[in-house]
C-alpha positions in Angstrom: 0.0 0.0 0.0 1.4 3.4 -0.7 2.5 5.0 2.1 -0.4 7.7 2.0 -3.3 8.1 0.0 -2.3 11.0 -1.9 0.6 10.2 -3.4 -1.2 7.8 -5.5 -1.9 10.5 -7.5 1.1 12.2 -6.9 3.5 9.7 -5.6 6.2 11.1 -3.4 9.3 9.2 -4.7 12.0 11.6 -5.2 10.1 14.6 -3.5 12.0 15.5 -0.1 10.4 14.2 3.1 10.5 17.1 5.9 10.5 15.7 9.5 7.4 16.2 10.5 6.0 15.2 13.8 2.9 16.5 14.4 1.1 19.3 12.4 -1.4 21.7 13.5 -4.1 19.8 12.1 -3.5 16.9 12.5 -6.0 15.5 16.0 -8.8 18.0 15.1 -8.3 19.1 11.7 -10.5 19.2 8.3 -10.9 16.4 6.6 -12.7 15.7 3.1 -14.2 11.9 4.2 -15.1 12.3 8.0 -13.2 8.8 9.4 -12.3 5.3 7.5 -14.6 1.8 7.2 -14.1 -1.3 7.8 -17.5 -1.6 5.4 -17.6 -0.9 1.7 -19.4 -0.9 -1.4 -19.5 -4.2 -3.3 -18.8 -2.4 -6.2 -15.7 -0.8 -4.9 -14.1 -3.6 -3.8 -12.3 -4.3 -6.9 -8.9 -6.6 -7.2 -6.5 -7.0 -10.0 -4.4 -9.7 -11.3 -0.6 -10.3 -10.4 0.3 -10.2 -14.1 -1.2 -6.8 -14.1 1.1 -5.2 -11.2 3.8 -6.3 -13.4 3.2 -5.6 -17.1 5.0 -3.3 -18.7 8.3 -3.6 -16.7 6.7 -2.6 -13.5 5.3 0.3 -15.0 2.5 1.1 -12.6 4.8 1.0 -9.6 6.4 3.8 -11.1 6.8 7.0 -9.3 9.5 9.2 -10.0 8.7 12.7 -9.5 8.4 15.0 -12.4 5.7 14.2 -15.1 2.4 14.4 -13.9 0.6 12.6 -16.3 2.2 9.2 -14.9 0.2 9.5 -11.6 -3.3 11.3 -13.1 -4.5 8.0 -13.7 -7.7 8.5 -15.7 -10.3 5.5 -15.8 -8.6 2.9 -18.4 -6.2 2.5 -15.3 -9.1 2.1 -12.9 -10.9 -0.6 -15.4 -7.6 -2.3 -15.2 -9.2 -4.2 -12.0 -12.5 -6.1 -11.3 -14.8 -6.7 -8.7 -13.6 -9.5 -6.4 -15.1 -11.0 -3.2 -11.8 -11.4 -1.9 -7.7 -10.9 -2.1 -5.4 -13.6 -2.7 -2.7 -10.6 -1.3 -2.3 -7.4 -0.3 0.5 -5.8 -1.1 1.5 -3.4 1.0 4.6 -1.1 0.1 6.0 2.5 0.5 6.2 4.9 -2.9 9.8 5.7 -1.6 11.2 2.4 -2.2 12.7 1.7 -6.0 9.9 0.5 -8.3 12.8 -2.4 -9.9 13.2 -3.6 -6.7 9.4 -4.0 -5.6 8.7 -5.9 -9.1 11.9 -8.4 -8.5 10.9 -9.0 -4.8 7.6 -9.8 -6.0 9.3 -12.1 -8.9 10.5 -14.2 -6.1 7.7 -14.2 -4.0 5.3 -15.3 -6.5 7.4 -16.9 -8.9 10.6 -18.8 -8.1 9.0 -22.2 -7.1 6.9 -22.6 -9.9 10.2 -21.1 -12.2 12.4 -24.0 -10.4 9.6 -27.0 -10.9 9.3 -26.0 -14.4 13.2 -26.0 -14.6 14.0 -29.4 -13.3 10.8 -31.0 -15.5 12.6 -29.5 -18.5 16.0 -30.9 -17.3 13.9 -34.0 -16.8 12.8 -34.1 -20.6 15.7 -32.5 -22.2 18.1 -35.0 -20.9 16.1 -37.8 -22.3 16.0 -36.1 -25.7 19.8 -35.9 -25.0 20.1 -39.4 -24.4 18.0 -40.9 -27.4 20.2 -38.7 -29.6 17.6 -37.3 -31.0 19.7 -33.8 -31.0 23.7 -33.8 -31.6 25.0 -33.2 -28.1 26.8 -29.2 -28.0 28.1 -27.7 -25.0 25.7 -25.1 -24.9 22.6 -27.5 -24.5 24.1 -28.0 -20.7 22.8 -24.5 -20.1 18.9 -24.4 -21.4 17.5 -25.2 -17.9 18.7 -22.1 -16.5 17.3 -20.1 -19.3 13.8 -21.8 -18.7 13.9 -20.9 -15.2 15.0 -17.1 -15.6 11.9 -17.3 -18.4 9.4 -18.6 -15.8 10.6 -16.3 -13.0 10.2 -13.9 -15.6 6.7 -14.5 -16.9 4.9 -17.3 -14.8 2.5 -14.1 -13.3 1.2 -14.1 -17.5 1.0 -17.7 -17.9 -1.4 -18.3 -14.2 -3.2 -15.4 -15.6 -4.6 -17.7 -18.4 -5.9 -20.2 -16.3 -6.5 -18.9 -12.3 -5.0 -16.0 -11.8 -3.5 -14.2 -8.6 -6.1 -11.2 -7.6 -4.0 -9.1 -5.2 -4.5 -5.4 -4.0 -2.8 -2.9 -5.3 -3.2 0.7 -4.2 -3.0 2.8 -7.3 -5.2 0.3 -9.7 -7.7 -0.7 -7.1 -8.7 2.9 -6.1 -10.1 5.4 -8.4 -8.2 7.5 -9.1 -10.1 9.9 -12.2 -12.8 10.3 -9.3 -12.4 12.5 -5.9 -15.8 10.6 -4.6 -14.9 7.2 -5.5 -10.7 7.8 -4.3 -12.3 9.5 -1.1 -14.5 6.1 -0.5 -11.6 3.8 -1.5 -9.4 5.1 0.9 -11.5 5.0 3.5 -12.3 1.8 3.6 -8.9 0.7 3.7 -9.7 -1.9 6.4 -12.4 -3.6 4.1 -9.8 -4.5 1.5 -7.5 -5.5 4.3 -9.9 -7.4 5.9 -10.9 -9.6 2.6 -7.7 -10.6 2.1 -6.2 -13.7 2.1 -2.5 -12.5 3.2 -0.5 -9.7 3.5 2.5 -9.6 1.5 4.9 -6.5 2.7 7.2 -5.4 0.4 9.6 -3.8 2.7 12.4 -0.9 3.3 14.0 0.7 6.0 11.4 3.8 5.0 8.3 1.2 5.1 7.7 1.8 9.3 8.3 5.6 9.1 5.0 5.9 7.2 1.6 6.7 8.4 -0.6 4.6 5.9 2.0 1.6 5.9 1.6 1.3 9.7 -2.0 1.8 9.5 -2.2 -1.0 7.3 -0.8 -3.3 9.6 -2.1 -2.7 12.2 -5.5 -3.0 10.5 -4.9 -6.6 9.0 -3.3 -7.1 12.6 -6.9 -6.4 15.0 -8.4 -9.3 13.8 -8.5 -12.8 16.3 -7.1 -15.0 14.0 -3.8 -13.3 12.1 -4.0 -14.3 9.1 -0.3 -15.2 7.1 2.2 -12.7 6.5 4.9 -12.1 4.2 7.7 -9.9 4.9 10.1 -9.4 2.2 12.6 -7.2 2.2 13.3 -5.7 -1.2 16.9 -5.4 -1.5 17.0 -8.8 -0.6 15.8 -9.2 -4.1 19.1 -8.2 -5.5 20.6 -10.4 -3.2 19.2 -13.8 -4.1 19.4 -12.8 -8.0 22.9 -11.8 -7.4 23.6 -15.3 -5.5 21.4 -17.0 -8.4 24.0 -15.8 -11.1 27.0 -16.0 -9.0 25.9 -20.2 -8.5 25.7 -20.5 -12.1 28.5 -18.6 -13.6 30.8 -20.6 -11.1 29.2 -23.7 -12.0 29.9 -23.0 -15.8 33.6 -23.6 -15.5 33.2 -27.2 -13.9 29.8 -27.9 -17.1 32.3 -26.7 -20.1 35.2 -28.9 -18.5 33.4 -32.1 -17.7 31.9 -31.8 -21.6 35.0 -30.7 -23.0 37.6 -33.3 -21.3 34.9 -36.5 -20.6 33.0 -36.1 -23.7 34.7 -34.6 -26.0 38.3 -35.9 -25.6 37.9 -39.1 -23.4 34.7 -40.3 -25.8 33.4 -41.1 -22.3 29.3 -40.8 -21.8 28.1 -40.0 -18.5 28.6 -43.3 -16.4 27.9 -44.7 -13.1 31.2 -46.1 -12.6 34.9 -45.2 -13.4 35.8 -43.1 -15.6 39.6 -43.6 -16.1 40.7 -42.1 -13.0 41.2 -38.4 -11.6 42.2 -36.1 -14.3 44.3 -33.6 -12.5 45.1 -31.1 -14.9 41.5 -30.9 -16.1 40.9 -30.1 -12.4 43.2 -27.8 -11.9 42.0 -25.7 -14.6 38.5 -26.0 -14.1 39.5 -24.7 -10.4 41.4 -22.2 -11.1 38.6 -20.6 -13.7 36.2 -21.2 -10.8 38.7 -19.0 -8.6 38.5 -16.1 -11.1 34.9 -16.3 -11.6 34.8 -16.1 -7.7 37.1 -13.4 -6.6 35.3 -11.1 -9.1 31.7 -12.2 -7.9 31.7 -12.9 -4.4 32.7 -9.4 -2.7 30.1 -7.6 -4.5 27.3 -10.1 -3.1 28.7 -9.6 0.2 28.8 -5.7 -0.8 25.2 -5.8 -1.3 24.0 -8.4 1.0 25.8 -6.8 4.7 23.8 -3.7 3.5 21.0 -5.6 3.6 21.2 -7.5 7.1 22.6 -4.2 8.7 18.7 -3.3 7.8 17.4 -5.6 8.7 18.7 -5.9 12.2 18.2 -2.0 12.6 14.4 -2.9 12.5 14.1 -4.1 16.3 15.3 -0.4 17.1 13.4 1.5 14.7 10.2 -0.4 16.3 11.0 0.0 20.0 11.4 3.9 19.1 8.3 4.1 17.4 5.9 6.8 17.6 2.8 7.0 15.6 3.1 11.3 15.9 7.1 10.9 14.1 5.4 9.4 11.4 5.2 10.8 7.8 2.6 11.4 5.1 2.0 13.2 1.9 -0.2 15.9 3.1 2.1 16.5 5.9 5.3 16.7 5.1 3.9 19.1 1.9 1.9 21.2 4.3 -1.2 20.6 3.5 -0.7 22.5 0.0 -0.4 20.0 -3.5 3.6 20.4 -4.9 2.4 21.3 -8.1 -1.0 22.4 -8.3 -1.1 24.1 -4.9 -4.5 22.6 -3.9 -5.2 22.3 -0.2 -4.6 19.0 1.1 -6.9 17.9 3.7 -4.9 16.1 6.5 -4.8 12.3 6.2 -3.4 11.9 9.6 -7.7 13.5 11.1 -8.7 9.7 9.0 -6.5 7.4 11.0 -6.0 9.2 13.9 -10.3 8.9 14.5 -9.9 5.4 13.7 -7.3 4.6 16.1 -9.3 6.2 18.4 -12.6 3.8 18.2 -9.9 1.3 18.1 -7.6 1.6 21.1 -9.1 4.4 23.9 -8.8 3.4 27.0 -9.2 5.3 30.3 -6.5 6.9 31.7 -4.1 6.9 28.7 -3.8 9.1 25.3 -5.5 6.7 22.5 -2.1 7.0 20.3 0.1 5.8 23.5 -1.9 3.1 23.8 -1.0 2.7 19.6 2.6 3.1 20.3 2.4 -0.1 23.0 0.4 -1.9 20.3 3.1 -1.4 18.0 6.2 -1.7 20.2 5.1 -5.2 21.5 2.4 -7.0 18.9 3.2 -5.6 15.7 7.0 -5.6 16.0 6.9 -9.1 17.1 5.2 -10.2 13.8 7.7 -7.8 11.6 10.8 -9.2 13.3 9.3 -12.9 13.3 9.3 -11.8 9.2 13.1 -10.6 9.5 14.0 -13.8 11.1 12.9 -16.0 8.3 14.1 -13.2 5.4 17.8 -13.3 7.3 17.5 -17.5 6.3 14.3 -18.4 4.0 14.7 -22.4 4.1 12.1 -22.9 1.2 14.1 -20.1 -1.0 17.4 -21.4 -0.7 16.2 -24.7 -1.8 15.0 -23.9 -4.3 17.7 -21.7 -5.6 20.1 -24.5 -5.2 17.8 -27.0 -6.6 17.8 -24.4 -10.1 21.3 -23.9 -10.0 21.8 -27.8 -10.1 19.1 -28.4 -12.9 21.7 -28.8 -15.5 23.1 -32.1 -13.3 19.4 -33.4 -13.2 19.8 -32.8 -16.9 23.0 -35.1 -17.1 21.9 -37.3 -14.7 18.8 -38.3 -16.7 20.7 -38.4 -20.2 23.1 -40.6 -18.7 20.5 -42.7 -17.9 18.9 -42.9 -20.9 21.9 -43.8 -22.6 22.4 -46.7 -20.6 19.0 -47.8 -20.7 19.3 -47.2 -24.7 22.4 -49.2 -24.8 22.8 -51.9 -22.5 19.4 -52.3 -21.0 18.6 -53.7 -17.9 17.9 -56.8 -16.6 15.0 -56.1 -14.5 13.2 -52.9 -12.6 15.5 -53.4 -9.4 18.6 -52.8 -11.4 16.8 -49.9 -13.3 15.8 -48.4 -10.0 19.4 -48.2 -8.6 20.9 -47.1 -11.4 18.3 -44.1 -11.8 19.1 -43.6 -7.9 22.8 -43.9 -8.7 22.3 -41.2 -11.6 20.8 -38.9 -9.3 23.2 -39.7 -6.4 26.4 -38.6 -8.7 25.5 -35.6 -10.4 22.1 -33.9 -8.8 22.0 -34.6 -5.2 26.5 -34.6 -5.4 26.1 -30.8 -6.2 22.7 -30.1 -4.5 24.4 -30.8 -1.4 27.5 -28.2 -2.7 25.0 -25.3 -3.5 22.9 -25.6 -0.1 26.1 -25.1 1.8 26.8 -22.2 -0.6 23.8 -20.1 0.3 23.8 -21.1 3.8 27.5 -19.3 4.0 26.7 -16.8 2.2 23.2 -15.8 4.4 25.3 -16.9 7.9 28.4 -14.1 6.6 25.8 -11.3 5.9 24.4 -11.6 9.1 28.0 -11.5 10.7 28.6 -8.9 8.5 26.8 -6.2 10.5 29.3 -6.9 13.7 32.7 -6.9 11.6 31.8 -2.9 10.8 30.6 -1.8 14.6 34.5 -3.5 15.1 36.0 -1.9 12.4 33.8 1.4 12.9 35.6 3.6 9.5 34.8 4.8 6.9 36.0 2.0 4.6 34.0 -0.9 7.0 31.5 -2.4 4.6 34.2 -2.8 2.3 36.5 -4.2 4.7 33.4 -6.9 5.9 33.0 -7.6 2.4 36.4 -8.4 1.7 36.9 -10.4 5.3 33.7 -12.4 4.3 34.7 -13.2 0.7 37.8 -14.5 2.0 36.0 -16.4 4.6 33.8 -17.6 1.5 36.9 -18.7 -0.5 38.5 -20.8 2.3 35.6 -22.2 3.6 33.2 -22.9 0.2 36.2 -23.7 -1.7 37.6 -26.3 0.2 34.0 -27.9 0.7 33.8 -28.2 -2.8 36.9 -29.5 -3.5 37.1 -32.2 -0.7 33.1 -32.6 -1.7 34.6 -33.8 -5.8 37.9 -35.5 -4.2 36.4 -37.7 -2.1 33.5 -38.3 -4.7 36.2 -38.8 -7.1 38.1 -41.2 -4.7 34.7 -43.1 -3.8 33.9 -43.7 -7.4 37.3 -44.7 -8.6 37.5 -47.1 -5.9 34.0 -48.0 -4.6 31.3 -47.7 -7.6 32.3 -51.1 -9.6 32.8 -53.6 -6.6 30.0 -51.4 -4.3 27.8 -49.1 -6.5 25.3 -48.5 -3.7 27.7 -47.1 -1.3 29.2 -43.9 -3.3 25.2 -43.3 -3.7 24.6 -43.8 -0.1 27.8 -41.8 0.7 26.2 -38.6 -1.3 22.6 -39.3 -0.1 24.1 -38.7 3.7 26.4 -35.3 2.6 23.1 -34.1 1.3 22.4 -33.8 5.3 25.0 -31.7 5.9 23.4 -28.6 4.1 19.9 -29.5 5.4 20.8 -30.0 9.0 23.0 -26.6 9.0 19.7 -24.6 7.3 17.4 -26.3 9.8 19.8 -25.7 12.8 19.6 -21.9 12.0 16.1 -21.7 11.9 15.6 -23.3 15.4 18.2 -20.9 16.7 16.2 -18.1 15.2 13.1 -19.6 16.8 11.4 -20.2 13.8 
């Protein structure tokens, strides 16, 4: 939701924000509607589809001050939604915040499983195309799961949108905004949309809790008995995940192009269960060493980005205990009551939810908005942080990051079955069953195992990242805790990997002819070591 009402019209992004606490009007001033509803018009309660919020690049969460025509929405916008009995979402954001980051967070949200199902199902079926030779095998086949999962992460919001689409709340396309009546009316009954909804999805920024409307809303979807789910994402975390999505793949492109270049192309060697001639150690070495150089390159700048991140996110607890409902800002407010470019009076939006919170938390012997303060200090901060726990480590997200990056093993591991069932044949189902388990043991679950650990480090050395620049406290400190981290990154995730491919190397050399089940087994029980580290956060975070 945007952060006030009026800047749906006129959005506020990169207007300046005075620090306004409290303005004259604001307990017993003028205002154009009287107080908000939790009732509204059938008619008015209008949703619109995901793959709406997100056409045109994001366009409608545009807001960059300057050209006014963007924000006069006119009624083409406003028939953009439909009448709906409920919300699948409501999102609720700040105009402040970047629109690119806002449309990628919600990318991730709403799209990364079904772009990672649809990823490994194409890995699936591509391999065994692979493996009947129907197509010449090239190097550059290895990498066409990854394209199908940026394509669905792109464009699954279009695709649901043919068959059952995602209705979700959006501020400026669900309230008029051609019409002063109907926009009056809309806003209002803020609470009724709220209240209809299935979740609330926050789209979050260190600016999101310093905003009148944005805490509103929360506290809204928050009266009710039973809280319904919510989903705090932080957007710059976005960048984060995208940036650890690419940096999984580029460094994994070194180790595809060698394993195709020296197993396939020179060796004539097919992608096996068993030996395969020993360990090549100059292919290694090279493959390494490009890893290395992909690496140094990549890894400070997600650490650059991602202690930014985590320092926000840990500032929250702070910013909540020191709330105050008068500190916070809105359009009307922090423009004086008087329109930045048509110099209109603006009636004050803090008269609407200040009578609300009123009817909502008077008690005797205590100022209505203290008693707001409390509410916020103690219930609604304990839901936002229990949301900033699970963004520090999201268990379901980093699965399936790691699962994407290692689609293009899935891919091997099926056209290397297929091959041998094409071939050879076997005997009987049993034997078919452990060699398809073998299959997936030696290249999927091998580096599934490798990438969980990956993302694990890098979310555990962002949140560290924090304390290295409180102890380093200069100028330079982010840089410095990036650099510390990477090199904490290199050591630690380099020598996993490594030892992770030697001993698999060793194991199948030595073990997968005389005792194929064990170098399966062997990988089946390293997949725990990723999984057990993930799940050991999470209880430590109390989630």
């Amino acid at each position: 939701m945007a952060d006030d009402p009026d800047s749906w019209s006129i959005p506020a992004e990169g207007t300046k924000d005075s620090d306004v606490e409290k303005c004259d009007s604001c307990e017993d001033g003028d205002s154009a509607t009287g107080s908000l509803l939790t009732e509204l018009d059938s008619q008015l309660l209008r949703g619109v589809s995901l793959a709406v919020t997100l056409s045109g690049f994001g366009r409608h969460w545009s807001s960059t001050a300057g050209t006014t025509t963007m924000y006069q929405t006119g009624p083409q916008i406003y028939n953009l939604s439909s009448v709906v009995k409920e919300f699948d979402t409501f999102l609720s954001h700040d105009w402040q915040t970047n629109r690119w980051l806002k449309v990628l967070a919600l990318l991730w949200i709403f799209n990364l499983r079904a772009a990672t199902v649809i990823s490994l199902c194409f890995s699936i079926c591509w391999g065994t195309v692979l493996g009947l030779h129907w197509l010449p095998d090239e190097a550059w086949y290895i990498f066409f799961p990854w394209c199908v999962f940026f394509l669905v992460l792109l464009s699954w919001q279009r695709l649901r949108s043919l068959v059952l689409p995602k209705m979700v709340f959006m501020d400026k396309l669900c309230i008029a905004q051609h019409d002063a009546i109907l926009k009056a009316q809309g806003i209002v009954g803020l609470a009724a949309f709220l209240d209809r909804s299935k979740t609330l999805t926050i789209l979050w920024s260190p600016k999101y809790f310093t905003r009148l409307w944005c805490i509103y809303e929360l506290a809204t979807y928050l009266r009710q008995r039973e809280h319904k789910p919510v989903k705090l994402m932080p957007v710059a975390m976005s960048v984060v995940m995208l940036l650890m999505c690419i940096g999984g793949m580029l460094l994994m492109t070194p180790y595809e192009l060698g394993y195709y270049y020296y197993y396939l192309k020179e060796k004539n060697i097919r992608y096996v269960r068993g030996s395969q001639g020993g360990i090549h150690w100059p292919a290694m070495v090279r493959t390494v060493a490009m890893i290395v150089a992909v690496a140094v390159v990549l890894v400070p700048v997600v650490f650059w980005v991602g202690i930014h991140v985590m320092r926000d996110i840990q500032n929250l607890k702070d910013q909540l205990q020191d709330f105050s409902i008068r500190k916070s800002k809105c359009f009307c407010c922090c423009h004086e009551h008087q329109h930045p470019e048509t110099g209109e009076h603006l009636p004050c939006d803090r008269v609407l939810v200040y009578k609300m919170l009123k009817i909502w938390y008077s008690t005797e012997g205590k100022d209505f908005l203290d008693s707001f303060d409390d509410v916020v200090r103690a219930e609604l901060s304990a839901v936002a942080l229990q949301g900033a726990k699970k963004a520090q480590l999201p268990f379901q997200d980093v699965v399936y990051l790691a699962m994407a990056i290692s689609a293009t093993e899935l891919q091997k591991a099926v056209q290397g079955f297929v091959q041998e069932a094409n071939f050879q044949g076997f005997p009987d189902g049993l034997v078919m069953i452990q060699a398809a388990f073998e299959f997936l043991a030696k290249f999927f679950l091998n580096y599934l195992t490798i990438w969980l650990l990956y993302l694990w480090l890098i979310f555990e050395l962002c949140s560290f990242g924090p304390y290295l620049m409180k102890r380093t406290n200069c100028s330079w400190s982010r840089l410095l805790a990036a650099l510390v981290l990477s090199l904490v990154m290199f050591l630690t995730f380099g020598s996993f990997w490594f030892i992770t491919n030697l001993i698999n190397a060793v194991v199948r050399e030595h073990f997968a002819d005389n005792l194929p089940m064990f170098s399966s087994l062997f990988r089946l029980l390293w997949l725990l070591l990723p999984l057990g580290l993930l799940r050991w956060n999470r209880r430590r975070a109390g989630l």
